[in-house]
KEPA-452725 format. One record per residue (C-alpha): chain; x, y, z. Coordinates in nm, 3 decimals. Example, Ala and Ser with C-alpha at 12.3 -4.5 7.8 and 13.67 -1.06 7.14 Angstrom:
BEGIN
rolum: A | east: 1.230 | north: -0.450 | up: 0.780;
rolum: A | east: 1.367 | north: -0.106 | up: 0.714;
This chain:
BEGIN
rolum: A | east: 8.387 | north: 10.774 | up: 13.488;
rolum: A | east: 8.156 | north: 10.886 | up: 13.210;
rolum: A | east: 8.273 | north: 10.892 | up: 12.869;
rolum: A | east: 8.392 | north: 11.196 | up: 12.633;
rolum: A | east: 8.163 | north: 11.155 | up: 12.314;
rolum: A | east: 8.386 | north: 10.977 | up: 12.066;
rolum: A | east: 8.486 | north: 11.144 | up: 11.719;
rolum: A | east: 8.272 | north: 11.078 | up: 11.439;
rolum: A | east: 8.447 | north: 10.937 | up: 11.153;
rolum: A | east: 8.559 | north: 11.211 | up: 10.881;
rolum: A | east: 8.838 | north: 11.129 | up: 10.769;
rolum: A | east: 9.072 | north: 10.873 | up: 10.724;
rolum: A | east: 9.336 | north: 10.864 | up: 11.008;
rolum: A | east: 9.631 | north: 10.665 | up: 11.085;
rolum: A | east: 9.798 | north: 10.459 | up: 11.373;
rolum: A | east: 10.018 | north: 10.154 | up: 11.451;
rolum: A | east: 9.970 | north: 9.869 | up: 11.664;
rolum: A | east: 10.166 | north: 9.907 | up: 12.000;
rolum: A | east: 10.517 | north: 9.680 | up: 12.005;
rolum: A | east: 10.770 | north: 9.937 | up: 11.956;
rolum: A | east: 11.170 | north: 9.905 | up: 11.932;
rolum: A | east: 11.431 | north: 9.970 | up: 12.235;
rolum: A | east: 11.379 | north: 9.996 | up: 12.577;
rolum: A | east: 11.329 | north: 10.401 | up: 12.582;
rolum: A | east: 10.991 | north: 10.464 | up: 12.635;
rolum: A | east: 11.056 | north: 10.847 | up: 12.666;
rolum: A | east: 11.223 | north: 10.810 | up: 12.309;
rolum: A | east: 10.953 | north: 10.610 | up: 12.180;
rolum: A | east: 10.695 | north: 10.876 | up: 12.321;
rolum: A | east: 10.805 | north: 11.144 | up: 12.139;
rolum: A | east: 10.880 | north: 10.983 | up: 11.827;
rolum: A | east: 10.520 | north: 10.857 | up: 11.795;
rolum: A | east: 10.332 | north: 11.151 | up: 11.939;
rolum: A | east: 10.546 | north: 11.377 | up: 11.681;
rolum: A | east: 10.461 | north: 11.161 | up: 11.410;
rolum: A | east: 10.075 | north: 11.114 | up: 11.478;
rolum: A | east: 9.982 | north: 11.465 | up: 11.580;
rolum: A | east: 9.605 | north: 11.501 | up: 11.566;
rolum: A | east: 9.400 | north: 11.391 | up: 11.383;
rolum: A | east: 9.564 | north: 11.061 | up: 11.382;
rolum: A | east: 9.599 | north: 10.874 | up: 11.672;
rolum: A | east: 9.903 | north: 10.821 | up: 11.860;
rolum: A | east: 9.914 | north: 10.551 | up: 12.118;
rolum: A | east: 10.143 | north: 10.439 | up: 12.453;
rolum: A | east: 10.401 | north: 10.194 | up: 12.311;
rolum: A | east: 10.481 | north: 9.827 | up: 12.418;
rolum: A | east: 10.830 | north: 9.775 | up: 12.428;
rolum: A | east: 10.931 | north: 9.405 | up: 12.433;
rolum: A | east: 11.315 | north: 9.467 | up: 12.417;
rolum: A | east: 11.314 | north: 9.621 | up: 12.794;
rolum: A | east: 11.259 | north: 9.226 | up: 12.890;
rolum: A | east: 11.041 | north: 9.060 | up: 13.106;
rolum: A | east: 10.701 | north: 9.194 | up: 13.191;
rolum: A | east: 10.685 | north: 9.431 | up: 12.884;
rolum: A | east: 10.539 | north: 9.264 | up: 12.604;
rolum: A | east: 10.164 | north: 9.267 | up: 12.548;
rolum: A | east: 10.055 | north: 8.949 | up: 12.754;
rolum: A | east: 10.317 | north: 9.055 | up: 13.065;
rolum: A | east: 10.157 | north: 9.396 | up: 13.040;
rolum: A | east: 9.813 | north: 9.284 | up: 13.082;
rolum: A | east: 9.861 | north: 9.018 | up: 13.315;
rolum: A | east: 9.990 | north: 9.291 | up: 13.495;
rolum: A | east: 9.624 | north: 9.375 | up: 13.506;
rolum: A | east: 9.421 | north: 9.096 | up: 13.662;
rolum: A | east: 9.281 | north: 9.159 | up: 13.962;
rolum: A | east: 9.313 | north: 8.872 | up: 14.276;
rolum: A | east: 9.467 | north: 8.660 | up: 14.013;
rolum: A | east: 9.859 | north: 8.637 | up: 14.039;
rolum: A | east: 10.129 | north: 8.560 | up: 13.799;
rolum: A | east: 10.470 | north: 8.487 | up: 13.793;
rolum: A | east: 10.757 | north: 8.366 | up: 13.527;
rolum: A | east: 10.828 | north: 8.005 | up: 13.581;
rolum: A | east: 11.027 | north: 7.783 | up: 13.279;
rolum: A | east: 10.729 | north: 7.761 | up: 13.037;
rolum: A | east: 10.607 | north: 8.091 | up: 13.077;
rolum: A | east: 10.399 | north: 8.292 | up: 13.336;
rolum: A | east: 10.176 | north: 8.088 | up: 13.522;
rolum: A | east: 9.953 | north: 8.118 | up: 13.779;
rolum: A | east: 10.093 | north: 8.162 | up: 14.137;
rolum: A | east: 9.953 | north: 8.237 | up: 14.517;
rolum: A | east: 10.094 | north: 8.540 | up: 14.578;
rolum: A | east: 10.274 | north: 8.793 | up: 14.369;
rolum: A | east: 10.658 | north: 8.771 | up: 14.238;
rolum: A | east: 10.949 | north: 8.995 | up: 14.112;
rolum: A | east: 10.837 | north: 8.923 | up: 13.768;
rolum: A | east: 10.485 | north: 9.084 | up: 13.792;
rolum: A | east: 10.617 | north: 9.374 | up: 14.008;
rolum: A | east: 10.837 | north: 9.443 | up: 13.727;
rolum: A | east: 10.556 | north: 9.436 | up: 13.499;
rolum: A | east: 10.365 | north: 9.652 | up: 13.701;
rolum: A | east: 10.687 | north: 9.948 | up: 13.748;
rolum: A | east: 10.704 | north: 9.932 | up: 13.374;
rolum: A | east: 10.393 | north: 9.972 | up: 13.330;
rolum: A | east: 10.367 | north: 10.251 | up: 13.553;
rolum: A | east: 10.669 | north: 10.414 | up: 13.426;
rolum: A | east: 10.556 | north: 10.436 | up: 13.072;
rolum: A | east: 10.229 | north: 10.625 | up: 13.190;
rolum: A | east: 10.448 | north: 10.883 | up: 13.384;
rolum: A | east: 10.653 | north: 10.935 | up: 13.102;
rolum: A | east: 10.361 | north: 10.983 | up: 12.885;
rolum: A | east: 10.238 | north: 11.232 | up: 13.128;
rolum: A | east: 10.600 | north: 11.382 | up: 13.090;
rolum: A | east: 10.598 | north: 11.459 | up: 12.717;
rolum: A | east: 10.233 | north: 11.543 | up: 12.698;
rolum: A | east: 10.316 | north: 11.830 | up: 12.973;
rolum: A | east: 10.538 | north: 11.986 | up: 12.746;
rolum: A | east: 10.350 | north: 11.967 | up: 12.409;
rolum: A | east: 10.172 | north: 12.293 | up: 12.272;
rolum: A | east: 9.907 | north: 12.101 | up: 12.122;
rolum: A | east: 9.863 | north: 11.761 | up: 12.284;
rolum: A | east: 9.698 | north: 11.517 | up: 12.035;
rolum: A | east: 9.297 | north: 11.479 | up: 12.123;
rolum: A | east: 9.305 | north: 11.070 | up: 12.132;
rolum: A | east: 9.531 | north: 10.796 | up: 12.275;
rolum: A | east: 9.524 | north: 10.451 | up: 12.208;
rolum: A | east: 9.642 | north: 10.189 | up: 12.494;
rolum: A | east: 9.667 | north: 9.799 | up: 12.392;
rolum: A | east: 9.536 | north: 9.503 | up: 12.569;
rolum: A | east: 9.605 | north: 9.160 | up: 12.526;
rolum: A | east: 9.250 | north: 9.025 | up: 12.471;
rolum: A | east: 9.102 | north: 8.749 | up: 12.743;
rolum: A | east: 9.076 | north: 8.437 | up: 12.523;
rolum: A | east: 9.507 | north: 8.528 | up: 12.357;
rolum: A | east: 9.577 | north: 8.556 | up: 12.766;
rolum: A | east: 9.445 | north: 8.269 | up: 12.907;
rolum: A | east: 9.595 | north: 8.095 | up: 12.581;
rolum: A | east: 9.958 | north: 8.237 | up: 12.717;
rolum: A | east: 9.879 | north: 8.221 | up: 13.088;
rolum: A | east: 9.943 | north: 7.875 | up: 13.268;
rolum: A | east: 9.774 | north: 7.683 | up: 13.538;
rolum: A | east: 9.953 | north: 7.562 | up: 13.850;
rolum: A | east: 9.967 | north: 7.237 | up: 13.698;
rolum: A | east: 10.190 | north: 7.392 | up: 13.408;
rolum: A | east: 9.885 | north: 7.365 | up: 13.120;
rolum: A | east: 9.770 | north: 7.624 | up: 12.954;
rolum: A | east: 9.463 | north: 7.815 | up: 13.121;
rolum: A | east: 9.282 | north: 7.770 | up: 12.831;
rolum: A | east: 9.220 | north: 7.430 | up: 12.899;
rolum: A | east: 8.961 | north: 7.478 | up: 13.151;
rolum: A | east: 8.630 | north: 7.672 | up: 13.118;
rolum: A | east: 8.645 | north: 7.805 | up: 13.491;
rolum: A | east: 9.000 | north: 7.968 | up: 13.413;
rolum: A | east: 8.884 | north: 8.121 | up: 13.126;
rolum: A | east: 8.590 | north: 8.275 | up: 13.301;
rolum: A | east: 8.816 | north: 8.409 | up: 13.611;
rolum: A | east: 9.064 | north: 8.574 | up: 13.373;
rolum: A | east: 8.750 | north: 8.744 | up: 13.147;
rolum: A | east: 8.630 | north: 8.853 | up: 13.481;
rolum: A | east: 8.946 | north: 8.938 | up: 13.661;
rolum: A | east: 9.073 | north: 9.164 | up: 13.320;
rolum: A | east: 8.726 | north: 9.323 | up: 13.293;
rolum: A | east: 8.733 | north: 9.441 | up: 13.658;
rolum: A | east: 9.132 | north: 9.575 | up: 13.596;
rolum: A | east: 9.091 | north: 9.778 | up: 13.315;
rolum: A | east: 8.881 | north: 10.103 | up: 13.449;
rolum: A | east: 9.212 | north: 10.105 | up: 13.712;
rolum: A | east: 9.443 | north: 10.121 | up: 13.388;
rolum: A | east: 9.211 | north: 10.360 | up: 13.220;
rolum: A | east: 9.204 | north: 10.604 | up: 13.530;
rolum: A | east: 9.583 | north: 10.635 | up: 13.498;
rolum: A | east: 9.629 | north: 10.694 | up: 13.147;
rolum: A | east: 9.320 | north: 10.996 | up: 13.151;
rolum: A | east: 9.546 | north: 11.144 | up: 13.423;
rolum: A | east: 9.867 | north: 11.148 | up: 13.230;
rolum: A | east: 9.657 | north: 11.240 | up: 12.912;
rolum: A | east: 9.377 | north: 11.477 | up: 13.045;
rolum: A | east: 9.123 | north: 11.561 | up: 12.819;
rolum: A | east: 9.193 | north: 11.265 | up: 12.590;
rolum: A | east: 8.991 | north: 11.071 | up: 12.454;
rolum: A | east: 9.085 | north: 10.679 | up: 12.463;
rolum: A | east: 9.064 | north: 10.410 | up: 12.227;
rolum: A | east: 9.148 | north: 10.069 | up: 12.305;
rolum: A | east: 9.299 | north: 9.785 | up: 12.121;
rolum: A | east: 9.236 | north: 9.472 | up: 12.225;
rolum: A | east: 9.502 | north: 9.222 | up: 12.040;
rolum: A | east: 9.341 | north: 8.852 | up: 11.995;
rolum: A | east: 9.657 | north: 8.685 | up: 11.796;
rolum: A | east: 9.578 | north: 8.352 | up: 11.890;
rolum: A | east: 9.197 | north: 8.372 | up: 11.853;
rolum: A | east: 9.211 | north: 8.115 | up: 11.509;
rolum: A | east: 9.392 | north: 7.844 | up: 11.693;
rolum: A | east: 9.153 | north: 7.901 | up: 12.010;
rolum: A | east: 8.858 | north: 7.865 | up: 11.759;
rolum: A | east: 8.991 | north: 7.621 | up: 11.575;
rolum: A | east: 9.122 | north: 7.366 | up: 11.853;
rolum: A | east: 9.496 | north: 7.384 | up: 11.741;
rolum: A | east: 9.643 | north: 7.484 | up: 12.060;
rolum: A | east: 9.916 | north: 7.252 | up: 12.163;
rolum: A | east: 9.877 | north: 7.131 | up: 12.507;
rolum: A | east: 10.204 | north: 7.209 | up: 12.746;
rolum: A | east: 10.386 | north: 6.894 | up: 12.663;
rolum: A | east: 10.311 | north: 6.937 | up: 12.286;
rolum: A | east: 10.167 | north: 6.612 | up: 12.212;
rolum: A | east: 9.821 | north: 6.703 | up: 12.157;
rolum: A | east: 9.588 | north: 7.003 | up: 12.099;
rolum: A | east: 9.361 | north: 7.178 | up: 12.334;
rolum: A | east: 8.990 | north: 7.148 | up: 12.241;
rolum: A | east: 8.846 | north: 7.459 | up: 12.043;
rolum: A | east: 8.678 | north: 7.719 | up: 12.270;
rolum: A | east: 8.274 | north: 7.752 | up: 12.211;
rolum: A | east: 8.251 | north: 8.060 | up: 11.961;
rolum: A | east: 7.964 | north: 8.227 | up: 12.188;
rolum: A | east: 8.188 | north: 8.172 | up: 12.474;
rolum: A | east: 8.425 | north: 8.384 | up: 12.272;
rolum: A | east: 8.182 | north: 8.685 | up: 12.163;
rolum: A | east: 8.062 | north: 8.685 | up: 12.576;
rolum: A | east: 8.401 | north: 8.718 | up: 12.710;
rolum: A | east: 8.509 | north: 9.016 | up: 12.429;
rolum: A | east: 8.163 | north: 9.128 | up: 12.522;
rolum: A | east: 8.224 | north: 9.120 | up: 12.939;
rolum: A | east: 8.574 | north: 9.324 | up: 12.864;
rolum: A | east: 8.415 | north: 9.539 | up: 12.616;
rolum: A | east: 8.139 | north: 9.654 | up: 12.794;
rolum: A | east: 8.369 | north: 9.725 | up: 13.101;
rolum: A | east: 8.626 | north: 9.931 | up: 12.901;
rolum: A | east: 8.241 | north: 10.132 | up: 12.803;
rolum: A | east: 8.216 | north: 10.210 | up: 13.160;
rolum: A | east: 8.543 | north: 10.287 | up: 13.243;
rolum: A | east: 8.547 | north: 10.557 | up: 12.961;
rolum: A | east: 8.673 | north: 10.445 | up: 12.685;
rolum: A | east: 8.534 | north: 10.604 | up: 12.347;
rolum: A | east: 8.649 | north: 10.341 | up: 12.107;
rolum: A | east: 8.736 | north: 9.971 | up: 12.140;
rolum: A | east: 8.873 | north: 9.756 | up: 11.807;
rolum: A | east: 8.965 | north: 9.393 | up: 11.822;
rolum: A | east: 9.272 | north: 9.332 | up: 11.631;
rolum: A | east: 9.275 | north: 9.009 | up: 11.458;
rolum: A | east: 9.505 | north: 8.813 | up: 11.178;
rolum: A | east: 9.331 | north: 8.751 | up: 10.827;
rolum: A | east: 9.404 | north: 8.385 | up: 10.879;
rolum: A | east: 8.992 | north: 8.243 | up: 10.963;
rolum: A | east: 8.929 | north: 8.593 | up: 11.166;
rolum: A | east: 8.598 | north: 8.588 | up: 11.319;
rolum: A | east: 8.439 | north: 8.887 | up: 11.209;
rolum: A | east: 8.093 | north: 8.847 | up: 11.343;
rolum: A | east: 8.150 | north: 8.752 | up: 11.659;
rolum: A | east: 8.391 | north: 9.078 | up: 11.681;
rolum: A | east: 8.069 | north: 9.249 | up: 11.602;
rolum: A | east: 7.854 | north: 9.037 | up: 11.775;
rolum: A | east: 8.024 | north: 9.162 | up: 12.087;
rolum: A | east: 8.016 | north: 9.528 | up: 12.069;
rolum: A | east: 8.336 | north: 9.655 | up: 11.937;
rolum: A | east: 8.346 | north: 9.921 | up: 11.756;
rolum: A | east: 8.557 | north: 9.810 | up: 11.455;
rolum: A | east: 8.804 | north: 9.572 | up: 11.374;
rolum: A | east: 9.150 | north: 9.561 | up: 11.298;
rolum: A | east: 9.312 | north: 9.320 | up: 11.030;
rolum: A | east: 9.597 | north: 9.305 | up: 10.812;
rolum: A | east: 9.427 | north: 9.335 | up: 10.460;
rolum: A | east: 9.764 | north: 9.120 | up: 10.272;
rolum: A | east: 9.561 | north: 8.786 | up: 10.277;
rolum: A | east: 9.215 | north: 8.895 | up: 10.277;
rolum: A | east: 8.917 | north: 8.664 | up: 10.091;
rolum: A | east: 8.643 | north: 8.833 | up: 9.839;
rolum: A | east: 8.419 | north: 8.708 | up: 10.155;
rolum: A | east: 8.615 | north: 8.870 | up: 10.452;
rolum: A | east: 8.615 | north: 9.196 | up: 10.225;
rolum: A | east: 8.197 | north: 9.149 | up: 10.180;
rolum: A | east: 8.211 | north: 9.080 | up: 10.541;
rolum: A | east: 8.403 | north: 9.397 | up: 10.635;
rolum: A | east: 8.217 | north: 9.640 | up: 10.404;
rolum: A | east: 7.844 | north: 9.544 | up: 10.562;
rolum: A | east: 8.027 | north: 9.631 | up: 10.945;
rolum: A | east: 8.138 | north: 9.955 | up: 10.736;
rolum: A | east: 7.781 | north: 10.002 | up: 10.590;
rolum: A | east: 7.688 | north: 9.955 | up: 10.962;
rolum: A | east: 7.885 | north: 10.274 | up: 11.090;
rolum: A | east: 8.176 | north: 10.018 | up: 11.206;
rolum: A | east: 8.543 | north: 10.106 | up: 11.197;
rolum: A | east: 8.769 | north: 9.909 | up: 10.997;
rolum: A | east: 9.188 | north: 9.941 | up: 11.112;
rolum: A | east: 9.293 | north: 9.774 | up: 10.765;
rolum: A | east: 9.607 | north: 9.688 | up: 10.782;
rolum: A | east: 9.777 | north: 9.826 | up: 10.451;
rolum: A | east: 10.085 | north: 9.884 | up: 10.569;
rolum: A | east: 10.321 | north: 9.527 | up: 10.433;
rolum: A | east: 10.645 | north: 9.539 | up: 10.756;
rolum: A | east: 10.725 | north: 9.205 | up: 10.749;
rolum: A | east: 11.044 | north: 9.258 | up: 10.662;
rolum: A | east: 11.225 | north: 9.525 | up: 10.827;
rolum: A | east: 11.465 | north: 9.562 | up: 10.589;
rolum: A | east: 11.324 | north: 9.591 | up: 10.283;
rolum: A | east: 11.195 | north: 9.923 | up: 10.147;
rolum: A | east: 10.913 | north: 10.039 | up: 10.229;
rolum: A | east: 10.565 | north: 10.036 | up: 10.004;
rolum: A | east: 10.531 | north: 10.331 | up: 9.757;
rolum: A | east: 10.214 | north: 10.540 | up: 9.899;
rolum: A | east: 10.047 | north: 10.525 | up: 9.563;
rolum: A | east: 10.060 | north: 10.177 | up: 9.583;
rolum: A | east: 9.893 | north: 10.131 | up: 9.911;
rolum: A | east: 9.669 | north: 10.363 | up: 9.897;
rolum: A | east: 9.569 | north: 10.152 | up: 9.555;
rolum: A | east: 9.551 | north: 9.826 | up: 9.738;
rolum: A | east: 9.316 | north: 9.958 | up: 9.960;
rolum: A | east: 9.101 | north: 10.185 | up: 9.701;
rolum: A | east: 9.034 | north: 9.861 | up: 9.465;
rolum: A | east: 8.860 | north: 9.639 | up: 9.705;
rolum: A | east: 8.675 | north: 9.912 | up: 9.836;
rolum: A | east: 8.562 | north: 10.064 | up: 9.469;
rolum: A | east: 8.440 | north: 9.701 | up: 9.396;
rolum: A | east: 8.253 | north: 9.643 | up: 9.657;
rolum: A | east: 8.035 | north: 9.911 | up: 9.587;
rolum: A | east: 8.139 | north: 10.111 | up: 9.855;
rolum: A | east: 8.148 | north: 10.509 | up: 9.819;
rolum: A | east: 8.431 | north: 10.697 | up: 9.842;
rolum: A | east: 8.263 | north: 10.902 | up: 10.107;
rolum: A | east: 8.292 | north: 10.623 | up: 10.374;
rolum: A | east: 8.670 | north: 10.608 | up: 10.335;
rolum: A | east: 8.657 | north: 10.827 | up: 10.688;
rolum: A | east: 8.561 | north: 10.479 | up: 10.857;
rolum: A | east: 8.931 | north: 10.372 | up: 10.814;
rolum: A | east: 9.240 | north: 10.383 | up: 11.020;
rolum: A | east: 9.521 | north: 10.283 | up: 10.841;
rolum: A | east: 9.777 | north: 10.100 | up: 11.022;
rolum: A | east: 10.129 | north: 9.885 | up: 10.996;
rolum: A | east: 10.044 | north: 9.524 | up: 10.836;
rolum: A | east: 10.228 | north: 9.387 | up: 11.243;
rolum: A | east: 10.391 | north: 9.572 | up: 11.538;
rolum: A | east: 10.696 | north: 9.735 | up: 11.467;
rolum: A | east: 10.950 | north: 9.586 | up: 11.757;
rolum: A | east: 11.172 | north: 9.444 | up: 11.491;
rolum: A | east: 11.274 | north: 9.744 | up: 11.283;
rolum: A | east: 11.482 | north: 10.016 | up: 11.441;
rolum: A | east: 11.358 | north: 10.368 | up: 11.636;
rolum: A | east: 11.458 | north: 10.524 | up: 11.277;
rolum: A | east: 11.224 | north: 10.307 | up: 11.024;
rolum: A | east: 10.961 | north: 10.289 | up: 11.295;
rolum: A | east: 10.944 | north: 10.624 | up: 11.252;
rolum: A | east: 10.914 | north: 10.601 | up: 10.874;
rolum: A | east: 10.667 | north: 10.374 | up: 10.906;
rolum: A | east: 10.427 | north: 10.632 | up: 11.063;
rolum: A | east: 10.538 | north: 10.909 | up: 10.813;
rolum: A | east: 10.427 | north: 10.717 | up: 10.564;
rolum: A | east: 10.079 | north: 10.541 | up: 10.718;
rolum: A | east: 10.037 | north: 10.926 | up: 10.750;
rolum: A | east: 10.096 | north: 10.969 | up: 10.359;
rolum: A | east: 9.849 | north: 10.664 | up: 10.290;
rolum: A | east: 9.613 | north: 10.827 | up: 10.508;
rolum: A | east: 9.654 | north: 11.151 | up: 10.295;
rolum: A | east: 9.629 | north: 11.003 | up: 9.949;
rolum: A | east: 9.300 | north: 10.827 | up: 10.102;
rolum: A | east: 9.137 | north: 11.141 | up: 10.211;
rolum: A | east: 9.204 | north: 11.253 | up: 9.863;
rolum: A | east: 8.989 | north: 10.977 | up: 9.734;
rolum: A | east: 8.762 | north: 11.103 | up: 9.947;
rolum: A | east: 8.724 | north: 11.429 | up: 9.884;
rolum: A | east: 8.693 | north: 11.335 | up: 9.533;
């Protein structure tokens, strides 16, 4: 499947980054594709509350091709043949896409992007467990087969989503929370007592690169890895192809901020996110404010003001803690931010 061109960045846009609250995905559909009409980018929501199988590493394990899974007391492990637990990853899966399909059919507009989320391969095999009850991650051959097995699922997932959404262009998340500990060899092993040893970093940039490079073919226009600030590996994100990176900015260094303006300076996205939700119930920031945090770094860096349109401005985390109605507030006002940005911009 050949790939629309992707958008050239103009203007600063915003998104958020997949978990969603409830267990309505028509509800959550609608709320998020009313909210981030074009040209902001609206995406298919992970909803963790609906149980097992819908969170990020259920929903891409649901994925894997000739590699089974299956809920067992520590988690979902490896198993010989398919159970009730990935089925029911796979309905919801497919269910979401159908309702997507649903509420695009009766927009006037539809929006001209959608973003899907994937749990990247070194976070899954981090999650994912071995027959023996350890943590894939432990062995290289694992990793490899999951890398492999994930690249060779996603054009299926792709194909599905283009149907629901024709027309659309689609960016791709792909969501590497553990990716520090993986790097850094702090793991814990099943039983807890020790630590798993620390992945090879060029391991790490070929397997984004073998998932990458297969979401390419498969059509996708844009793919980000989403990262915490906490030791993020920005070069090998880079390294591997992707065309941005996503990061909360609340912790960043005066090096991770050098580091993120050259991949800007490169014609590299940056998702920053500006957003602070940690706590659901506190009020949110004041747009001024965040629009400030974000206008600072980038004035002293030396960037321009003209390549604010390489942003996306997202939540700081996923939003399945707060409730439908301050999810919802939270895009109104990444939408402000986004606003108060492009003023910058404009000069």
């Amino acid at each position: 499947m050949a790939a629309p061109d992707a958008p050239a960045p103009g203007q600063v846009t915003a998104t958020a980054l997949g978990p969603w609250p409830g267990d309505d995905p028509a509800e959550a559909a609608r709320i998020i594709r009313g909210e981030l009409g074009s040209p902001h980018l609206p995406f298919l929501a992970e909803l963790p509350d609906r149980g097992v199988g819908s969170d990020s590493l259920g929903r891409t394990a649901s994925l894997l091709v000739e590699l089974a899974v299956d809920v067992q007391p520590h988690g979902w492990r490896f198993v010989d043949r398919p159970g009730k637990d990935l089925q029911r990853a796979k309905s919801a899966l497919s269910t979401d896409i159908n309702i997507l399909a649903d509420v695009i059919g009766v927009e006037e507009v539809p929006s001209d992007d959608i973003k899907i989320q994937l749990r990247g391969p070194l976070s899954l095999a981090a999650g994912l467990h071995l027959h023996n009850g350890e943590r894939a991650l432990i062995d290289y051959g694992a990793r490899r087969d999951i890398a492999d097995s994930l690249a060779a699922g996603v054009e299926g997932y792709l194909k599905r989503v283009a149907a629901a959404a024709p027309g659309a262009r689609i960016v791709v998340q792909i969501d590497e929370p553990e990716i520090a500990s993986v790097l850094a060899g702090t793991i814990p092993t099943a039983s807890g007592y020790r630590t798993l040893r620390s992945v090879p970093g060029r391991e790490v940039t070929e397997s984004w690169q073998l998932v990458i490079d297969a979401l390419r073919a498969a059509g996708a226009v844009e793919t980000v890895v989403a990262v915490s600030e906490v030791e993020a590996p920005f070069e090998r994100i880079l390294a591997a192809g992707a065309d941005g990176i996503a990061v909360p900015l609340r912790a960043l260094t005066s090096r991770q901020w050098e580091q993120l303006a050259g991949a800007v300076e490169a014609g590299k996205r940056l998702w920053a996110g500006a957003l602070d939700v940690a706590d659901p119930a506190a009020s949110l920031p004041r747009v001024r404010d965040v629009v400030e945090n974000v206008w600072r770094p980038w004035r002293q860096l030396g960037l321009p003001a003209s390549t604010l349109g390489a942003l996306r401005v997202t939540p700081s985390e996923g939003l399945a803690r707060h409730s439908p109605a301050t999810a919802a507030a939270v895009l109104t006002r990444l939408t402000q931010v986004a606003d108060g940005l492009n003023q910058l911009a404009l000069g």
